[in-house]
N, C-alpha and C positions, 0 to 999 in steps of 0.2 A: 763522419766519425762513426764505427763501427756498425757500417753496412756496407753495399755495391753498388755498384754505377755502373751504367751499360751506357756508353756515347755510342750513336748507331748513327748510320747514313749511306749513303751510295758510296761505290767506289770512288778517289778523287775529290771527296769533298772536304778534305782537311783533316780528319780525325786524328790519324798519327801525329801532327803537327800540335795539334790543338791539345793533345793527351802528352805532347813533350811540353808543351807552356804548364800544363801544369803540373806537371814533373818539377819545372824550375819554381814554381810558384810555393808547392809545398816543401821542397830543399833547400827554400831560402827565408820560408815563411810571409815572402809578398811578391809583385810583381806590378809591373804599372798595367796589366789585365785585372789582377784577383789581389789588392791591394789590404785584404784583410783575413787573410790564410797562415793559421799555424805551422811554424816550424817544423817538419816533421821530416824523417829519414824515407828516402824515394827506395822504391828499387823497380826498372822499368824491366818488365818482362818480354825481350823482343823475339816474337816467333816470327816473324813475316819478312824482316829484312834483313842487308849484309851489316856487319858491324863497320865497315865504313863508313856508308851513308848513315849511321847513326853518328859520326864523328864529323863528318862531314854536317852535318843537320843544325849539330848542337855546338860548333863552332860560331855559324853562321845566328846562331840562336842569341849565343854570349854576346856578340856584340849589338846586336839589335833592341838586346834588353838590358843591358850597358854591364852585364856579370864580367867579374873580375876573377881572372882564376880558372879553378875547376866547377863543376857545375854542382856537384854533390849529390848527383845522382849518381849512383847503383844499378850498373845495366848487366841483365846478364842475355847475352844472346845465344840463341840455341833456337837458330833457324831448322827448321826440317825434327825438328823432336816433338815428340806429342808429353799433354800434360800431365800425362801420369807419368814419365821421367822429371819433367820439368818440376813439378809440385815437390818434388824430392830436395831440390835446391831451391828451391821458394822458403819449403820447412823451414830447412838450417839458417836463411839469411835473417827468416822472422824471431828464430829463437835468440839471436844477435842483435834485432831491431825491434823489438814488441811493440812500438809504438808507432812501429812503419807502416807506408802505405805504400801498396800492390799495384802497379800497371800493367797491365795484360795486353799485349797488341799481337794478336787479336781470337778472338775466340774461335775461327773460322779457321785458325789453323791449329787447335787443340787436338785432332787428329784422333779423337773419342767416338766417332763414326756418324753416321747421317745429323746432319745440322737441322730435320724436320722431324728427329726423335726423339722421342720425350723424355727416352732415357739418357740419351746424349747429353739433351740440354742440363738433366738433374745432376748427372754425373758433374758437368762443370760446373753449376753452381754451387753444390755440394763441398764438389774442390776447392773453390775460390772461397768458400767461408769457411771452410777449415783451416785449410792452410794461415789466414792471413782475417783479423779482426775488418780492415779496411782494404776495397780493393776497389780499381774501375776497371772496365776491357771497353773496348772498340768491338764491333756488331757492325755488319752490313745490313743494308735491306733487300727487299724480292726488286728484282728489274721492273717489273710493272708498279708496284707501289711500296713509296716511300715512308710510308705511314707506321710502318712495324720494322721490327727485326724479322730477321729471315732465320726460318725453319721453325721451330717449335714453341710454341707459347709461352712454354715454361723455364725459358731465357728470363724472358719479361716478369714473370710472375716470383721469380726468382732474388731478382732486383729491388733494390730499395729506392733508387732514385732511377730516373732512363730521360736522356736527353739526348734530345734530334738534332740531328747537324745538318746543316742547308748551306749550301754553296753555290755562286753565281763568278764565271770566269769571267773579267775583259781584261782583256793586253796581257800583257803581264801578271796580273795581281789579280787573287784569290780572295773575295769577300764572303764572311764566312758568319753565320746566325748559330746559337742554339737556343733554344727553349728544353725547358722541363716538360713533360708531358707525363712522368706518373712521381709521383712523391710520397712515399709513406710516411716521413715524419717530417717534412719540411713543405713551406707552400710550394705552389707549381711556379708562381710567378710567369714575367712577359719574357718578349724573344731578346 
């Protein structure tokens, strides 16, 4: 509640998925994941993919988590836009929604210039807490290590909460961890 959240991890390890469960989690106020989440108005901000696969996604979603209906999320996609067009309809949807909360997938394609600039990183954090009391984004990490977000420190410094995503493929199925690893007003808590 009125801070940021950064889900960070390798390519491939669930984040968009995991950032649409709680999409449904807080559009509906629980979920048999996060069974103790306020009701609150979603709006998923997708820059990274087609608006099929997000319909395609979150069909597949509705029945898994046995939703009846529409999902009551609020997507707007605006693949190939950077966030300074994007923020602009962010605005207007918060002045409609005050108590809503922001998904951002993904900061990586905010298209604000080098992701190891520290004015990049400010700029989008700046963004995201104007625009919108409440917001999460999804954050890659560096190829060699999983330990941070990739590019500028001040992604992370930025954030009020930051949670690692870890994944382990067999067969078919995606098993998927997060822990908390920075908290400013909440504990860190386990994985």
């Amino acid at each position: 509640e009125g801070g940021g959240t950064i889900l960070f991890g390798p390519p491939k390890a669930g984040k968009s998925h995991i950032l649409q469960l709680i999409a449904f989690a807080i559009s509906h106020g629980h979920s048999p994941l996060w069974p103790a989440v306020e009701r609150r108005p979603v709006l998923y901000v997708n820059m990274e993919r087609s608006a099929t696969e997000f319909k395609l996604r979150e069909r597949a979603m509705r029945g898994i988590l046995g939703v009846q209906g529409g999902s009551g999320i609020y997507y707007l996609h605006v693949r190939g836009l950077g966030l300074r067009v994007v923020a602009k309809k962010v605005t207007a949807w918060v002045k409609t929604q005050p108590a809503g909360v922001v998904l951002y997938d993904s900061i990586s394609r905010a298209g604000l210039g080098a992701l190891n600039d520290d004015s990049t990183a400010n700029e989008w954090t700046d963004t995201a807490n104007r625009v919108s009391k409440t917001w999460v984004a999804i954050a890659h990490t560096p190829r060699a290590d999983g330990s941070h977000i990739f590019g500028s420190t001040h992604y992370e410094a930025g954030a009020d909460v930051l949670v690692k995503v870890s994944s382990e493929q067999r067969d078919t199925k995606l098993g998927v961890s997060l822990m908390v690893t920075q908290a400013n007003a909440t504990a860190k808590g386990g994985m």
